[in-house]
Structure formats: C-alpha cells, structure tokens
Short mmCIF file of the C-alpha atoms (twelve columns), coordinates in Angstrom:
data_MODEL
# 
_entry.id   MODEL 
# 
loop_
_atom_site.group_PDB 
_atom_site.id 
_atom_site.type_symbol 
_atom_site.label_atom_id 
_atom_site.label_alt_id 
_atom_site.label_comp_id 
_atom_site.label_asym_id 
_atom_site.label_seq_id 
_atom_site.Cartn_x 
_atom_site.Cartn_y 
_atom_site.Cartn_z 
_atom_site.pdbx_PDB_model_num 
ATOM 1   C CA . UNK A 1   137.620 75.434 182.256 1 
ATOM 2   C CA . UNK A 2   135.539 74.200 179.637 1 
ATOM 3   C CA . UNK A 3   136.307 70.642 177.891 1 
ATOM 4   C CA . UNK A 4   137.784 72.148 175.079 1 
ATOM 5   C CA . UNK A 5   140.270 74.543 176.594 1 
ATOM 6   C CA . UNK A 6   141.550 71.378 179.069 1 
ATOM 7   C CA . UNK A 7   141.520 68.295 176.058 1 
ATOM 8   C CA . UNK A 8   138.946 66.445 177.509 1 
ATOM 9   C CA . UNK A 9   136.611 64.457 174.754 1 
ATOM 10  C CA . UNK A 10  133.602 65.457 174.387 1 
ATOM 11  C CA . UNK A 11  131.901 63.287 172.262 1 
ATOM 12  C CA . UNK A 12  128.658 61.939 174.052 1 
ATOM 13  C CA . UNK A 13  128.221 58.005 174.315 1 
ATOM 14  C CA . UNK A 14  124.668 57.023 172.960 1 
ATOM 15  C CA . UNK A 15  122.370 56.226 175.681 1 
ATOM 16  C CA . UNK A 16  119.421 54.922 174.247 1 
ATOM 17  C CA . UNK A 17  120.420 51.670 174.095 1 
ATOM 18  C CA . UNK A 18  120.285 51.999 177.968 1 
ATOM 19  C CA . UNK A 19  117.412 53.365 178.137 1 
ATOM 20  C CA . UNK A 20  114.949 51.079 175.702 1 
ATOM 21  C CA . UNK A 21  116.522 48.010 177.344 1 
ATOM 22  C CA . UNK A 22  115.372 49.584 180.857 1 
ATOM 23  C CA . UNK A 23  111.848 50.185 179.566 1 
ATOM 24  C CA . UNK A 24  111.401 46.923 177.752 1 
ATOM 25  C CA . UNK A 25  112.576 45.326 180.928 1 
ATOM 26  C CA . UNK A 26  110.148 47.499 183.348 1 
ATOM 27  C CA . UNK A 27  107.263 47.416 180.501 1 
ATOM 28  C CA . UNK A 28  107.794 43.293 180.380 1 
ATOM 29  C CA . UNK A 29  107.799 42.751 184.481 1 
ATOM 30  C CA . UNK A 30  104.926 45.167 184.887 1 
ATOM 31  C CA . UNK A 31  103.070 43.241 181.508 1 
ATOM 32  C CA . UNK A 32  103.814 39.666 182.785 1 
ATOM 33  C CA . UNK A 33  103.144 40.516 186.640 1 
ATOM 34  C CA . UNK A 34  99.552  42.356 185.350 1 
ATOM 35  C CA . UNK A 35  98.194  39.393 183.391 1 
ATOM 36  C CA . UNK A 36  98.463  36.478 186.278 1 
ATOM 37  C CA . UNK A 37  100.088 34.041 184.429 1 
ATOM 38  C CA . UNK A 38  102.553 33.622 187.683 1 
ATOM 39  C CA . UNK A 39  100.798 32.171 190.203 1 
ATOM 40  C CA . UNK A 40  100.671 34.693 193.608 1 
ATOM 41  C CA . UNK A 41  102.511 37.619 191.942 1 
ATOM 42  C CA . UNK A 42  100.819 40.615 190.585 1 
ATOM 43  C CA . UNK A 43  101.601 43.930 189.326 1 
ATOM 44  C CA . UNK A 44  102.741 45.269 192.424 1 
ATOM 45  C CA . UNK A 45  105.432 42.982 192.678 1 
ATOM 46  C CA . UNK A 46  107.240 45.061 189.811 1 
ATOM 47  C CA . UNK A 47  107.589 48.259 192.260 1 
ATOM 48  C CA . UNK A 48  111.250 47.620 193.043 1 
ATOM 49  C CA . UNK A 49  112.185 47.212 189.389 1 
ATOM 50  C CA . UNK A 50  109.800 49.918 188.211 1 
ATOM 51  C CA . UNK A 51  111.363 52.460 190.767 1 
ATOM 52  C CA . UNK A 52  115.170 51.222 190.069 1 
ATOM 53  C CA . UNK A 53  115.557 50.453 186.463 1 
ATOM 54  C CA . UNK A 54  112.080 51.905 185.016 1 
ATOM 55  C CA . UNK A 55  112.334 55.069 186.925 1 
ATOM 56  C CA . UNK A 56  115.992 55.635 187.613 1 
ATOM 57  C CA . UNK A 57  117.460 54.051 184.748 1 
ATOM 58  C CA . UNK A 58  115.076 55.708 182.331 1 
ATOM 59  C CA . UNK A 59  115.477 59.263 183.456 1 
ATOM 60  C CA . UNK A 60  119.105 58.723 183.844 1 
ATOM 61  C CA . UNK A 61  119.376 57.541 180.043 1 
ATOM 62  C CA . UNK A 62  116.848 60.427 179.279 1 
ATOM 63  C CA . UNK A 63  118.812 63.068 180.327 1 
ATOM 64  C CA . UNK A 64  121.860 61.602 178.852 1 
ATOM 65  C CA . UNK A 65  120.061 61.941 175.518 1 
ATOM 66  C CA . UNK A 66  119.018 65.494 176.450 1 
ATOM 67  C CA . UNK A 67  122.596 66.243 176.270 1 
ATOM 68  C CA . UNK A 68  123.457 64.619 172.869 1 
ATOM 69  C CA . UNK A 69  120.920 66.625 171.285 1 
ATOM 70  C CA . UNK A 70  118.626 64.029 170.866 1 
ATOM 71  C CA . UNK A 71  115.076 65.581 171.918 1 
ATOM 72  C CA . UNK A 72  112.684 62.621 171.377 1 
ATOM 73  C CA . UNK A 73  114.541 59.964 173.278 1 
ATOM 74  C CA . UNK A 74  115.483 62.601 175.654 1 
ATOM 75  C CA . UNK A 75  112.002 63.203 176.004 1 
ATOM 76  C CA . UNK A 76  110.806 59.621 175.949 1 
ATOM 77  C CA . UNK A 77  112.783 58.290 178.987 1 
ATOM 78  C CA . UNK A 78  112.914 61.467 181.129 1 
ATOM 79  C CA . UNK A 79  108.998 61.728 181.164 1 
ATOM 80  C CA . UNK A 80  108.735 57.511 181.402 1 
ATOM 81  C CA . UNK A 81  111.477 57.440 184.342 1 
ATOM 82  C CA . UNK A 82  109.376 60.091 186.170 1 
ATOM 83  C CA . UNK A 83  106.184 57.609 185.156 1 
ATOM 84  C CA . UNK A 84  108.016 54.664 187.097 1 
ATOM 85  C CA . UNK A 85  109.028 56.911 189.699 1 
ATOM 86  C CA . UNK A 86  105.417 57.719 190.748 1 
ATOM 87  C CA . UNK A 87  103.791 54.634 189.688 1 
ATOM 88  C CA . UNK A 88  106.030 52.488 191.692 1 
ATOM 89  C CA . UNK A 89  105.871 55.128 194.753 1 
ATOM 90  C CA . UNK A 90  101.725 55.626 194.402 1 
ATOM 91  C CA . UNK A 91  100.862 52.387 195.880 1 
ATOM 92  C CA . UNK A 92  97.850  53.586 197.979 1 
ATOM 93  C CA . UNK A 93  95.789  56.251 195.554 1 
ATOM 94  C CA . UNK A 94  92.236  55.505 194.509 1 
ATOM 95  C CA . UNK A 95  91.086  53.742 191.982 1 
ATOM 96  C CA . UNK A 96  89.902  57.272 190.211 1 
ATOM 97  C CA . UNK A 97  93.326  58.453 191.091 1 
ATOM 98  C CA . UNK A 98  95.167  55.497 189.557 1 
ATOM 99  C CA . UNK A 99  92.872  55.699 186.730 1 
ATOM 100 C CA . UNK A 100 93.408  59.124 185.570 1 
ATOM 101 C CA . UNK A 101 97.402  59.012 186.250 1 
ATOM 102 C CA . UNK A 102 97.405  56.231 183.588 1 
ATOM 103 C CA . UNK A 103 95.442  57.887 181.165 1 
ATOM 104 C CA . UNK A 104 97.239  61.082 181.154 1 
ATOM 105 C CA . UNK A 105 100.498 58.686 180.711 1 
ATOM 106 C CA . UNK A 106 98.716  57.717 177.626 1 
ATOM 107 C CA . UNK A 107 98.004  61.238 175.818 1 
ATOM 108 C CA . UNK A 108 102.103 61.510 176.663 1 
ATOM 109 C CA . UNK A 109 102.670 58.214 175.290 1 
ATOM 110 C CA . UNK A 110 100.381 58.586 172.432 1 
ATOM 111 C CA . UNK A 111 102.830 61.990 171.742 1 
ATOM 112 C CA . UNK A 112 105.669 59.776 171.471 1 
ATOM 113 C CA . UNK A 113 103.435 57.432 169.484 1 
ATOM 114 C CA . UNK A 114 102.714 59.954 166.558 1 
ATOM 115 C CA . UNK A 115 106.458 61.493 166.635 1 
ATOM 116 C CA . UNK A 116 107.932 58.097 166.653 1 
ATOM 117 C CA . UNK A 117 105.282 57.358 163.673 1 
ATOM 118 C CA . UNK A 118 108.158 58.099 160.427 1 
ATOM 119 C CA . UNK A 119 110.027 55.683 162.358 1 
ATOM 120 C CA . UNK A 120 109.444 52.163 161.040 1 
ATOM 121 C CA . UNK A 121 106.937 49.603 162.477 1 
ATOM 122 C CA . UNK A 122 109.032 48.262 165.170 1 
ATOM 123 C CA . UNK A 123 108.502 52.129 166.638 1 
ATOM 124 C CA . UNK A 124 104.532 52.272 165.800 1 
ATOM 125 C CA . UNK A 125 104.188 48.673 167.154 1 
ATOM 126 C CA . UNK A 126 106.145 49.856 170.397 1 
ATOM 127 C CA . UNK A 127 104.325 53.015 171.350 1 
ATOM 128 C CA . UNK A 128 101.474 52.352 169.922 1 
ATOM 129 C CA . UNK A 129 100.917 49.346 172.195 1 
ATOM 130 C CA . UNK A 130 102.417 50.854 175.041 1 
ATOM 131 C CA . UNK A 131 99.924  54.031 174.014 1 
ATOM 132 C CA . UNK A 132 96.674  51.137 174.354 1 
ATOM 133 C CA . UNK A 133 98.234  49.292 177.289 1 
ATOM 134 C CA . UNK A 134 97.969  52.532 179.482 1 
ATOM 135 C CA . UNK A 135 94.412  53.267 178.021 1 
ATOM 136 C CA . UNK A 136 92.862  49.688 179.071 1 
ATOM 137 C CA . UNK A 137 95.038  49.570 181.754 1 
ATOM 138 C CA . UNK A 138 93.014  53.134 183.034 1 
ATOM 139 C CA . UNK A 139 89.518  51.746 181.628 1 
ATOM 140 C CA . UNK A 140 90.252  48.715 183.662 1 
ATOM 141 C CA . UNK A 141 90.738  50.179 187.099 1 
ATOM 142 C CA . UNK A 142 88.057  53.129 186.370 1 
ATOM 143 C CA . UNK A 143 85.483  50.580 185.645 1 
ATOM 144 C CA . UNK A 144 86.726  47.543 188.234 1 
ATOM 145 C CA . UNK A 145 87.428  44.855 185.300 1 
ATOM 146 C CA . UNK A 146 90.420  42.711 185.507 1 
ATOM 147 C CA . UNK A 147 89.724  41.742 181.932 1 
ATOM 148 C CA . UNK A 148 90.851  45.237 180.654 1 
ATOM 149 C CA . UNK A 149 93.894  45.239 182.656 1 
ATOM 150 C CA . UNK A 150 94.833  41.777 181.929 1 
ATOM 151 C CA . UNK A 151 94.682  42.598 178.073 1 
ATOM 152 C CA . UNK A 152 96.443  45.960 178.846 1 
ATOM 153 C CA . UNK A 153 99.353  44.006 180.925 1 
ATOM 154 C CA . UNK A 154 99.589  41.644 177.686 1 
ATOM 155 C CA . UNK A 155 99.590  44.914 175.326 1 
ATOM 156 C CA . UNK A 156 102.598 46.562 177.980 1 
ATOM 157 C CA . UNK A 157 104.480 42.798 177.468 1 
ATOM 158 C CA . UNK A 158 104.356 42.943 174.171 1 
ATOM 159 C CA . UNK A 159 105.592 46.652 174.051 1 
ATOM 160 C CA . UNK A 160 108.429 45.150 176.510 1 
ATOM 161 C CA . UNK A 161 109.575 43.056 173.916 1 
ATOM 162 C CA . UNK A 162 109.433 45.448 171.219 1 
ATOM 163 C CA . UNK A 163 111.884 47.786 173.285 1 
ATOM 164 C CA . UNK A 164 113.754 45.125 174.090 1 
ATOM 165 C CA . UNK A 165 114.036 43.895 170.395 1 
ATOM 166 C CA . UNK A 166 115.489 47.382 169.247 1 
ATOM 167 C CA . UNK A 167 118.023 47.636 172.042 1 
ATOM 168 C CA . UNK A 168 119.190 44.276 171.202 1 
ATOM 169 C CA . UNK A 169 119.081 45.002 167.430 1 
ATOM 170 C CA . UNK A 170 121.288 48.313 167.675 1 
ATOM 171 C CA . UNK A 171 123.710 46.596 170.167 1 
ATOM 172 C CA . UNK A 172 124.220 43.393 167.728 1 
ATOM 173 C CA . UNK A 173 124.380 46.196 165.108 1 
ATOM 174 C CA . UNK A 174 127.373 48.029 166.850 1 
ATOM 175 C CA . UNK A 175 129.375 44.563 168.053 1 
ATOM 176 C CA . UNK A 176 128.962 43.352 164.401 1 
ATOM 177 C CA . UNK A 177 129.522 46.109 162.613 1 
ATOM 178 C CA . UNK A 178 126.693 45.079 160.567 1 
ATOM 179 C CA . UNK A 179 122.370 44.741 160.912 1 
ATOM 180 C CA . UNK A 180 121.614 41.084 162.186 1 
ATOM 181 C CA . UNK A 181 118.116 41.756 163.100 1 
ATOM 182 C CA . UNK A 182 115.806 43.372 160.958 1 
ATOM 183 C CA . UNK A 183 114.504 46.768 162.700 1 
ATOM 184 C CA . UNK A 184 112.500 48.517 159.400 1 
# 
C-alpha cells in the first residue's frame, strides 16, 4: 500500500543538518588527533568515531538526502560515510596504499568542491580545505613527512569547524525562525 493510499505523511525531514554536524565532528577529531597537539593521541585514536559517526552517521544522513531529492548532499555524505568506513577499518595498508586512498578521496572531494562552488564561501572554505587536507595528508604519507600531514590535519580541523558552523547556523536558523549566524 503505498503512503498515499494508507494517509501516512510523506514529507521527508531534512537530514543534512545530521549529516554536516557528523562530518565536522569526524573531520575535527581526525584534524586535532593528526596535528599532535594532545599529548600520546594520534590519528588513529579517531577510528571509533570515524567508523560510528563519520562512517555510519554520514551514509545514513546521505541516503536520507538521496530520498528528498537532494543529489549533492546525498552524494556528499554517502561517498564520505563509505570514506570513514574504510579509513577507520584500513588500519594496516601501506604507506603507498594509504597514500593513494587519500588522494583519490580528494579528486571526489575536489567534485564536491567545484559543485558546492555557487554556494557561498562558508561552502568553498569547507571543501576546499577538506579538498587540500586529503592532498597533503596523501603527499605526507607518500613522501614520509609528518610536516605535510600535520598541516593537512590542521586544514581537516579547520574544515571540521566549517561543517560544524553551517549545521549550527541552519539549526539556530530553524529554532529561531530567523538567521543568527551569518552563512553567505
């Protein structure tokens, strides 16, 4: 019986909200775990949350969007969730291994990048620094230099909060009824 035939709503609840709070969260713990500034923890440290919230969450809220029509945030956290997923999981590849996986994450994220580009600059500054992150974080363990992946880890933390920002923004937006925080 479809929905329509039985009564049943079917208006679709946004979920992108979910989703860019679950990649600013898994983009800030993998960002602030990569750069050292805690003493004994390191980027490994963020496989729990990466599988859970960056990986489950994300595809979760991806596929959600999927269904409301809404292809580039469909898109967005389906392919990131599946990211997470593996990254978080691939604990014991190579260092080429490891190093390729991120940089084809980055020609993906560098997609998202240019579609997201009409956006405003709260989307550019997003992907576009999650786009770099991924590229030194790749240059970093290709060529052995914790320098690259310590600025790529700041780059992902700074994406974090931009993700985070936009969530909060568009949930402040909805409880208020009005913009509090600028987002253009």
């Amino acid at each position: 019986m479809s929905n329509e035939a039985s009564g049943a709503n079917t208006r679709s609840a946004d979920a992108g909200n979910l989703g860019y709070l679950a990649l600013g969260l898994t983009l800030l713990a993998y960002g602030l775990l990569g750069t050292g500034i805690l003493s004994g923890a390191g980027v490994k440290d963020a496989a729990g949350l990466a599988h859970l919230v960056g990986g489950l969450t994300l595809f979760v809220a991806g596929l959600w969007q999927l269904r409301s029509g809404d292809g580039f945030t469909g898109t967005a956290f389906t392919s990131l969730g599946a990211f997470w997923a593996v990254w978080s999981a691939g604990g014991g590849a190579s260092k080429n291994a490891t190093g390729l996986f991120l940089l084809l994450w980055a020609l993906l994220v560098l997609s998202l990048a240019l579609a997201a580009w009409g956006s405003g600059l709260l989307g550019r500054v997003l992907w576009g620094l999650f786009f770099l992150s991924l590229v030194l974080s790749a240059l970093g363990v290709l060529n052995g230099s914790g320098g690259l992946g310590k600025a790529g880890a700041w780059l992902a933390a700074v994406a974090g909060l931009a993700a985070w920002y936009s969530a909060t923004a568009a949930l402040a937006e909805s409880g208020w009824g009005r913009a509090l925080l600028p987002t253009k």
